[in-house]
C-alpha positions as CSV (number, residue, x, y, z in Angstrom):
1,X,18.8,-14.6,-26.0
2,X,18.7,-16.3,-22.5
3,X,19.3,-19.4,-24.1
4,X,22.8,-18.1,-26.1
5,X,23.9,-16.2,-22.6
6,X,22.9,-19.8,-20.3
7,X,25.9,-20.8,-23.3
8,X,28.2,-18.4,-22.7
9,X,28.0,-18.9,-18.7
10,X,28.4,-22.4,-19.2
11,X,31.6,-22.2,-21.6
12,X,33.1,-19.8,-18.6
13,X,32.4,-22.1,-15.6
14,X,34.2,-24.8,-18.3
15,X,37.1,-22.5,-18.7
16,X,37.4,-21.9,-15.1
17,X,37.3,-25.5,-14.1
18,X,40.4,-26.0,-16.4
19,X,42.2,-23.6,-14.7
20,X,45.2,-24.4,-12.7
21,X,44.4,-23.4,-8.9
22,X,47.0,-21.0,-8.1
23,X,46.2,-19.1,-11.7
24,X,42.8,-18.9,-10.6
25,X,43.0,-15.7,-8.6
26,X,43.0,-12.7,-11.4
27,X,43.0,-14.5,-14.5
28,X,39.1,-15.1,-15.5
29,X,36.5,-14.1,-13.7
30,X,33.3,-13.1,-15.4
31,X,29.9,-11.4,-13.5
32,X,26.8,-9.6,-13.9
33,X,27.0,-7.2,-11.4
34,X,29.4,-3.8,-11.6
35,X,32.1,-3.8,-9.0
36,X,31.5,-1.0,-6.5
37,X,33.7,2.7,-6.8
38,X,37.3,3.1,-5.9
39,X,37.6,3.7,-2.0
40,X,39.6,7.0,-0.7
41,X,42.3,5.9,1.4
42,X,46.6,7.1,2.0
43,X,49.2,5.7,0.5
44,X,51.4,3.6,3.3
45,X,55.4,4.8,3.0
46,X,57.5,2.8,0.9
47,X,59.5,-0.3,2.3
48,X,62.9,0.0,0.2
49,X,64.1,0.7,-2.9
50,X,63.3,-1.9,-5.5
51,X,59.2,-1.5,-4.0
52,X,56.8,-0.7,-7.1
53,X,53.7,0.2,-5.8
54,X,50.4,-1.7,-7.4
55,X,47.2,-0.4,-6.5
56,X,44.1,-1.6,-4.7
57,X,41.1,-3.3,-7.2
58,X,37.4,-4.9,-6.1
59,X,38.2,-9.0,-6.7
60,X,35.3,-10.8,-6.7
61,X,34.6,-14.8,-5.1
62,X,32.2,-16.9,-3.7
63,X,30.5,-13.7,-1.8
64,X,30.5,-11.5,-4.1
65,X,33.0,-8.2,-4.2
66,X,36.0,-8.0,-1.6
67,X,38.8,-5.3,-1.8
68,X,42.4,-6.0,-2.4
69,X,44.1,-3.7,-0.6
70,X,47.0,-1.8,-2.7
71,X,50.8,-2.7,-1.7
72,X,54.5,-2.3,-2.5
73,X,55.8,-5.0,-4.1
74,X,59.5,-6.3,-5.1
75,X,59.3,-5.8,-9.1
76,X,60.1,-9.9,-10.2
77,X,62.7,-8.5,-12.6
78,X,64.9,-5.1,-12.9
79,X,63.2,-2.5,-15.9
80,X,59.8,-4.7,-15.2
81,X,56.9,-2.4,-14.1
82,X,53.3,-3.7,-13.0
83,X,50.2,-3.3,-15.4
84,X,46.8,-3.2,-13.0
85,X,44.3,-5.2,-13.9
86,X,40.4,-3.7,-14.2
87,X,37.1,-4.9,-15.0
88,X,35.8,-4.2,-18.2
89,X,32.3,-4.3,-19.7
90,X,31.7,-7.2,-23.0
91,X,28.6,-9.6,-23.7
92,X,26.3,-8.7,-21.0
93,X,29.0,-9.8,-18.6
94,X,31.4,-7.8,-16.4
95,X,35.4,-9.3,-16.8
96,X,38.1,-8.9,-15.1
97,X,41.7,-8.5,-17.2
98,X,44.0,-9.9,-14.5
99,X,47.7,-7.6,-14.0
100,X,50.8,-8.4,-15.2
101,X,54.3,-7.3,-15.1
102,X,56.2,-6.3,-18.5
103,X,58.8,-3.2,-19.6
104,X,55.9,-1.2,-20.8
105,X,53.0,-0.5,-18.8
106,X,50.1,-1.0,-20.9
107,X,46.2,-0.8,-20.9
108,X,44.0,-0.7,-17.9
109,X,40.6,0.6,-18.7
110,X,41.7,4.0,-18.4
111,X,40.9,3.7,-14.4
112,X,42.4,6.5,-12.5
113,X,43.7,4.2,-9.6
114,X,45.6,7.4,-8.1
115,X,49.1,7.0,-7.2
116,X,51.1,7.6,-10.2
117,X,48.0,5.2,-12.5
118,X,46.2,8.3,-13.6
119,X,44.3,6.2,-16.4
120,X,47.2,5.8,-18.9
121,X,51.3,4.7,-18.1
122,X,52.7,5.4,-14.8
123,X,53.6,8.7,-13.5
124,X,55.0,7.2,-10.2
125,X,58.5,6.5,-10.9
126,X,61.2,5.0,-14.3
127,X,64.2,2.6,-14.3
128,X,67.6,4.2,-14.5
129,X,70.3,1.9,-14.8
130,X,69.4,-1.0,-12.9
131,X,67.6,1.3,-9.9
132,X,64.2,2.8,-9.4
133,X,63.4,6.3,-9.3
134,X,60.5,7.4,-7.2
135,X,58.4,10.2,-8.1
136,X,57.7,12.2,-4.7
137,X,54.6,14.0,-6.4
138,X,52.7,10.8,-6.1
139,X,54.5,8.8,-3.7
140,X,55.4,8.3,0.3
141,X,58.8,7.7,-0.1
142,X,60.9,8.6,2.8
143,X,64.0,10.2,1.4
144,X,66.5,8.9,4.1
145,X,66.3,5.4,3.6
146,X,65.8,6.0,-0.7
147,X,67.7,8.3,-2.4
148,X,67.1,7.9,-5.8
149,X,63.7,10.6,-6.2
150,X,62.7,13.0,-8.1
151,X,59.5,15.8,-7.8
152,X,57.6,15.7,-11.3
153,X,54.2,17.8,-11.5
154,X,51.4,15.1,-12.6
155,X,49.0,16.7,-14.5
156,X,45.1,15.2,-15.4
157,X,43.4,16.4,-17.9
158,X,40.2,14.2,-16.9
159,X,37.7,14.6,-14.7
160,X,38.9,12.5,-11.3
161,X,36.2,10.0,-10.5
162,X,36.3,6.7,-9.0
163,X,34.7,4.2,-11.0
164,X,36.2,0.8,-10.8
165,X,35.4,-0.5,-14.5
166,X,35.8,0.0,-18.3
167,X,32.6,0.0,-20.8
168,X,28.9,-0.6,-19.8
169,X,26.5,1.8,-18.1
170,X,28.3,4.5,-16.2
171,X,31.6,3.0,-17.5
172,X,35.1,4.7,-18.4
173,X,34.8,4.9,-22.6
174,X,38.7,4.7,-22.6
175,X,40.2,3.0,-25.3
176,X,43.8,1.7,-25.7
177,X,46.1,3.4,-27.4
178,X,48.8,2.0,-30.3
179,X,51.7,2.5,-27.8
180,X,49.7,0.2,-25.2
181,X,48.4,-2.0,-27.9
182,X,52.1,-2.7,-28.2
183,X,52.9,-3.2,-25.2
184,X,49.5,-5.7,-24.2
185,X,52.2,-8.3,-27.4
186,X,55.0,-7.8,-24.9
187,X,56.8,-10.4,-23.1
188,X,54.9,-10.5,-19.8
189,X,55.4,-12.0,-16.3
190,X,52.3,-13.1,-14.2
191,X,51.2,-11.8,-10.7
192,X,54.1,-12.9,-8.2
193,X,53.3,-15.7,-5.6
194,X,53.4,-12.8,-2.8
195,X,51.1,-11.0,-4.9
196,X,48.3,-14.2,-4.9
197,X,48.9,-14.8,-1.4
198,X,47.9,-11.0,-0.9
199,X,45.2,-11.7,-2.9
200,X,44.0,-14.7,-1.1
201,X,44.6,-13.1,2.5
202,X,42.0,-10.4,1.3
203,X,38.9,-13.1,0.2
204,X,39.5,-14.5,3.7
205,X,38.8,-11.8,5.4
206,X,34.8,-10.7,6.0
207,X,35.6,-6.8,6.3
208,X,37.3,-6.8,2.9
209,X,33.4,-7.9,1.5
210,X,31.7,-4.8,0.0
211,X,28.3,-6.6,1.4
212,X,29.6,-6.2,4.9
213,X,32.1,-2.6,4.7
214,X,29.5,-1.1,2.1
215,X,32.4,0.5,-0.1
216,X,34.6,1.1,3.1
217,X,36.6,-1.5,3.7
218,X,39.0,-2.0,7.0
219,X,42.5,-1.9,5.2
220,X,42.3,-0.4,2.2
221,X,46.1,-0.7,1.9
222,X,49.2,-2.3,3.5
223,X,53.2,-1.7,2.8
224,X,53.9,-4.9,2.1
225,X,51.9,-8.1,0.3
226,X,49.6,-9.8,2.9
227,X,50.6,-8.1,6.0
228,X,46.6,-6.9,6.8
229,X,48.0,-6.4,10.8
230,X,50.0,-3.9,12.6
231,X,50.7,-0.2,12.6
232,X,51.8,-0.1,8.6
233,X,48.1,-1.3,7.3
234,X,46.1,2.1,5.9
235,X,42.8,2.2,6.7
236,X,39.8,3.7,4.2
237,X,39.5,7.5,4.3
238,X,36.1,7.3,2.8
239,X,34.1,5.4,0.3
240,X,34.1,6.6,-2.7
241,X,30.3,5.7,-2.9
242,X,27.8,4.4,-0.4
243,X,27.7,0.8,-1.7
244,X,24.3,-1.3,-2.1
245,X,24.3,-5.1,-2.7
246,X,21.8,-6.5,-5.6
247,X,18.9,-7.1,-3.5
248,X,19.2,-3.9,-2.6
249,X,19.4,-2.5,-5.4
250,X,16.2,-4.3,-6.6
251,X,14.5,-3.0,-3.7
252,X,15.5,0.8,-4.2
253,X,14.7,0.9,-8.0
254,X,11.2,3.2,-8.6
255,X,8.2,1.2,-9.5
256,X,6.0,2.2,-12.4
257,X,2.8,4.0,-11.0
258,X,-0.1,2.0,-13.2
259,X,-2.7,3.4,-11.3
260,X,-5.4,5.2,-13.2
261,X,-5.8,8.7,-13.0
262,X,-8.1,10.6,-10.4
263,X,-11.4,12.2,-11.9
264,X,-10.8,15.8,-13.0
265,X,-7.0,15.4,-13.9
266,X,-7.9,15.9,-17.2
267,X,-4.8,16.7,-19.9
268,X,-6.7,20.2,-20.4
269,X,-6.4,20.8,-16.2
270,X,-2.6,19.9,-16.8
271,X,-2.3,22.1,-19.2
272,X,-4.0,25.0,-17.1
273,X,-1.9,24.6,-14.1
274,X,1.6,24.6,-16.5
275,X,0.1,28.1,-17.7
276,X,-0.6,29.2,-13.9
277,X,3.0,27.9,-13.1
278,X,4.7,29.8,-16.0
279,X,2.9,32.9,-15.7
280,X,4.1,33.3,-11.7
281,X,1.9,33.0,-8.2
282,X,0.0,36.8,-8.6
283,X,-0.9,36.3,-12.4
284,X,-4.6,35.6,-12.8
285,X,-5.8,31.8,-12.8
286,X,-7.4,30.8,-15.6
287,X,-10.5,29.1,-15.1
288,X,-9.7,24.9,-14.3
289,X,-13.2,23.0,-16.0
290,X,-15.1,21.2,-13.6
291,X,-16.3,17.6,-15.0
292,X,-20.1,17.8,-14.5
293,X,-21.8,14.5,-13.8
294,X,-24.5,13.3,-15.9
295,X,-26.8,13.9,-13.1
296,X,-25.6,17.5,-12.6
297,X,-25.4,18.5,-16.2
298,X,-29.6,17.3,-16.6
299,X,-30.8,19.4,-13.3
300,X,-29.1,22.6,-15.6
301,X,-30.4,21.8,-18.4
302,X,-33.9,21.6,-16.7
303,X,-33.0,24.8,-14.8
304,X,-32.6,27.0,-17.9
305,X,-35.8,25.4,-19.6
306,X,-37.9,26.4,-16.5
307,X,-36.2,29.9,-16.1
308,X,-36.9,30.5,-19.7
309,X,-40.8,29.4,-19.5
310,X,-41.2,31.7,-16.8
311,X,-39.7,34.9,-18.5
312,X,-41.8,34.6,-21.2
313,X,-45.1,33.8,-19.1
314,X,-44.9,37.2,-16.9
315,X,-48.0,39.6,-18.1
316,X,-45.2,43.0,-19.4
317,X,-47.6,46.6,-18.5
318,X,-48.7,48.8,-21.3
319,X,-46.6,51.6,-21.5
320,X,-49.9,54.3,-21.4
321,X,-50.5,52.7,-17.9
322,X,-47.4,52.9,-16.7
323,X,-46.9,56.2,-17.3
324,X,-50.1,57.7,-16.1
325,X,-50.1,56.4,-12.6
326,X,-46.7,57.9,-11.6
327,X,-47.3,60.8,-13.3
328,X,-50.6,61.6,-11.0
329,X,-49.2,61.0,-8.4
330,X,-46.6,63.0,-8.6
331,X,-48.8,66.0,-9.1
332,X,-51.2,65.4,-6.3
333,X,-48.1,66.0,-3.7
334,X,-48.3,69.4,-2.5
335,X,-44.2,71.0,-3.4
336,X,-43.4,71.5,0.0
337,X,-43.5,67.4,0.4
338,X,-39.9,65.9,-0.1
339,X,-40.7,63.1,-2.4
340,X,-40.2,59.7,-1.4
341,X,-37.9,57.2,-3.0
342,X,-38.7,56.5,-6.1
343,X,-40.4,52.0,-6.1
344,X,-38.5,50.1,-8.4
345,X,-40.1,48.8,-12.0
346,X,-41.9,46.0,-11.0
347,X,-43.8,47.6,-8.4
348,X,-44.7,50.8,-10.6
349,X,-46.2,48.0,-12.8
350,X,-48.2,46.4,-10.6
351,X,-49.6,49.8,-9.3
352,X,-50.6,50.6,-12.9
353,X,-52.7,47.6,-12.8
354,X,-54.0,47.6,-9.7
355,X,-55.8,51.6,-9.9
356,X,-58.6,52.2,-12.3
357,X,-58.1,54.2,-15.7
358,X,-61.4,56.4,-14.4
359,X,-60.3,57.0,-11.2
360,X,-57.6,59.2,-12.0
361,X,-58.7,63.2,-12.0
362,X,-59.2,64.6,-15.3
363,X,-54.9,66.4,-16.6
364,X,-55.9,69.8,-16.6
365,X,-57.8,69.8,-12.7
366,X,-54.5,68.0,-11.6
367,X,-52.5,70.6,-13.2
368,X,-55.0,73.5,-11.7
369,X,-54.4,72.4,-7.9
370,X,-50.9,73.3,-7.8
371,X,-49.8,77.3,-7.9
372,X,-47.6,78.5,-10.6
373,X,-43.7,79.2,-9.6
374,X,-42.6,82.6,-9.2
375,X,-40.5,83.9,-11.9
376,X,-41.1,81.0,-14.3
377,X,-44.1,81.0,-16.5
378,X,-47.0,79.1,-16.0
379,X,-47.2,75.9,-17.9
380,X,-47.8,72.1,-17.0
381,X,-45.7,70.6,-14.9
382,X,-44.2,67.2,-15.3
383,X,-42.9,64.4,-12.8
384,X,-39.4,65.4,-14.2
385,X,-39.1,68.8,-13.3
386,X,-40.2,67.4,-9.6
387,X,-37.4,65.2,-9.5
388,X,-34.6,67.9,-10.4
């Protein structure tokens, strides 16, 4: 592949070489890079009658881009009208299909150059009878020195954009049409000399570079061919883009992160915090997993093991036991005595140990020692009727 395009570069340099000098400018030129967007700029008033206007294009020389600023030109014959020329996109290379002048106006990448060149034909003006008539919609015509005009509604049905070239990446996906096929077999007349001389005024001059105006360059259009000085010479509105060269392009592209992931950003965390996201800020969180270390994961283990050992080693009372000691004690309060709070479990079983079976007082003494209610009968009372 680098080998076939190295081929392909080296037949182009051949064809260029072979090229007469002054149909060097806009006949051939084939790069790598995209030419920048269309600048904004005004349309300078037209000279005469007889002026066709041909708009402003990104040439490219020795430094790379530089703009041709548009300008009215002297058609070369009467009924000719001017074809622009455009980059378009073909074999890995950018080319640029020089103007010409014809009867028809034929294909031009379908770049909407403004100005009457909305993409396809001309909307700007028409020959009538040996004179030109000048559409006002689209043009800066000054009706007391030209009276042949006319005010015709241009309509575009496209979406107004100001890419410069035909094809490729980001590209205008026109496509010529039969009537401009036709026209493209016409008989054709070249660029005029004023028009290379315009040309080569332009790659002279170091504001023109898109390197040094960044898409904004100093005259973005003139009222007649190389006449870059005085009060007639337009300059750029705005760019139609900011404008970066290839290095720094290269140094703006993103860079693929290959660094490894962090501990913890698991796909199943991912997926956790995509659920928290959806479900909105005061939905409950689902629980993230922690990644336990090896170390961590051992001391639990151990942890439970021991907790287990011990739960099954602690002596459990008899429930006879148990019973008896509260029970005695209970009865040995005198009534009048607000019990006191009642110990938890663990402490009721170690009293239970701790006092003697013998040592309590025989059931029916205990039950003797404490007088009889009014109005209730007589009968053995029990820790539960205490607590009520």
């Amino acid at each position: 592949m680098h080998i076939s395009r190295s081929i392909r570069l080296l037949l182009v340099a051949l064809v260029m070489l072979a090229l007469p000098a002054a149909s060097f400018a806009g006949v051939f030129v084939s790069v790598t890079v995209a030419p920048p967007v269309l600048p904004v700029y005004v349309q300078p008033i037209c000279p005469g009658e007889g002026y066709i206007w041909t708009p402003g294009y990104w040439a490219y020389g020795d430094d790379g881009y530089f703009w041709v600023p548009g300008t009215w030109v002297l058609a070369p014959e009467v009924g000719f009208l001017w074809t622009p020329g455009y980059w378009g996109w073909g074999e890995g290379f950018y080319v640029w299909h020089a103007g010409y002048w014809g009867p028809h106006v034929g294909f031009y990448g379908g770049i909407n150059y403004g100005f009457g060149y909305g993409g396809f034909g001309y909307e700007g003006g028409y020959w009538n009878h040996g004179a030109f008539y000048y559409n006002r919609t689209v043009n800066n015509v000054n009706i007391t020195n030209i009276h042949n005009v006319y005010n015709r509604t241009v309509i575009n049905n496209t979406r107004v954009n100001r890419v410069s070239f035909n094809g490729g990446t980001g590209g205008i996906t026109a496509r010529p049409t039969a009537r401009e096929e036709m026209a493209a077999r016409e008989h054709h007349i070249q660029p005029t000399g004023m028009q290379t001389r315009h040309e080569h005024t332009a790659s002279t001059n170091r504001e023109q570079l898109a390197s040094v105006n960044h898409g904004r360059p100093a005259v973005a259009a003139t009222p007649k061919p190389a006449e870059f000085r005085g009060s007639g010479a337009v300059k750029t509105s705005r760019a139609g883009a900011p404008y970066k060269s290839a290095p720094e392009r290269a140094a703006a592209a993103p860079r693929t992160n290959n660094s490894t992931p962090r501990p913890g950003h698991t796909t199943e965390n991912k997926a956790a915090h995509r659920e928290i996201a959806s479900r909105g800020a005061n939905a409950p969180r689902p629980r993230v997993p922690r990644p336990q270390r090896a170390s961590e994961s051992a001391k639990a283990n151990e942890h439970r093991q021991e907790s287990t050992t011990r739960a099954h080693n602690v002596p459990r009372p008899s429930s006879s036991r148990s019973e008896s000691a509260p029970r005695t004690k209970a009865a040995s309060r005198p009534p009048s005595t607000p019990r006191a709070p009642s110990a938890p479990h663990s402490q009721v079983a170690r009293h239970a140990q701790s006092t003697p079976r013998a040592s309590a007082p025989p059931r029916e003494t205990a039950h003797a020692q404490s007088p009889p209610r009014p109005g209730k009968q007589s009968h053995p009372s029990s820790g539960r009727e205490e607590r009520r």
